[in-house]
C-alpha positions, 0 to 999 in steps of 0.5 A: 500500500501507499502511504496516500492509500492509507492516508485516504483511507484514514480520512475516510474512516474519521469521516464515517465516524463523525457522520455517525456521531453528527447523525446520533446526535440528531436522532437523540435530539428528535427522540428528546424535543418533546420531553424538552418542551415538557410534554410526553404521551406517557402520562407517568412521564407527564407528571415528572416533566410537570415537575421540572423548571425549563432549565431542568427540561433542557438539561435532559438528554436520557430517561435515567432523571426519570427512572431516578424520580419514579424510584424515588416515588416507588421507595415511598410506597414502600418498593412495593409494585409499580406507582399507580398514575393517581399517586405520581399525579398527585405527588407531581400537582402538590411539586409542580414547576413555576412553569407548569403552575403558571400555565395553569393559572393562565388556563384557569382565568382564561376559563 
C-alpha cells in the first residue's frame, strides 16, 4: 500500500465516524424535543416533566432523571409494585414547576 492509500483511507474512516456521531446526535435530539418542551404521551412521564423548571427540561438528554424520580416515588410506597398514575399525579400537582403552575393559572382565568 501507499502511504496516500492509507492516508485516504484514514480520512475516510474519521469521516464515517463523525457522520455517525453528527447523525446520533440528531436522532437523540428528535427522540428528546418533546420531553424538552415538557410534554410526553406517557402520562407517568407527564407528571415528572410537570415537575421540572425549563432549565431542568433542557438539561435532559436520557430517561435515567426519570427512572431516578419514579424510584424515588416507588421507595415511598414502600418498593412495593409499580406507582399507580393517581399517586405520581398527585405527588407531581402538590411539586409542580413555576412553569407548569403558571400555565395553569393562565388556563384557569382564561376559563
Amino acid at each position: 500500500k501507499s502511504i496516500v492509500t492509507d492516508w485516504l483511507n484514514t480520512m475516510q474512516e474519521q469521516e464515517r465516524a463523525t457522520a455517525i456521531c453528527f447523525s446520533k446526535e440528531a436522532q437523540d435530539a428528535g427522540a428528546f424535543a418533546e420531553i424538552r418542551e415538557g410534554r410526553a404521551s406517557n402520562p407517568h412521564y407527564q407528571a415528572f416533566l410537570d415537575t421540572l423548571e425549563q432549565d431542568e427540561l433542557d438539561s435532559i438528554q436520557s430517561n435515567a432523571p426519570f427512572f431516578a424520580w419514579m424510584s424515588s416515588r416507588l421507595a415511598e410506597m414502600g418498593g412495593s409494585g409499580k406507582p399507580s398514575l393517581a399517586y405520581v399525579r398527585s405527588y407531581a400537582d402538590q411539586h409542580l414547576s413555576r412553569r407548569v403552575a403558571s400555565t395553569r393559572e393562565k388556563g384557569e382565568a382564561l376559563a
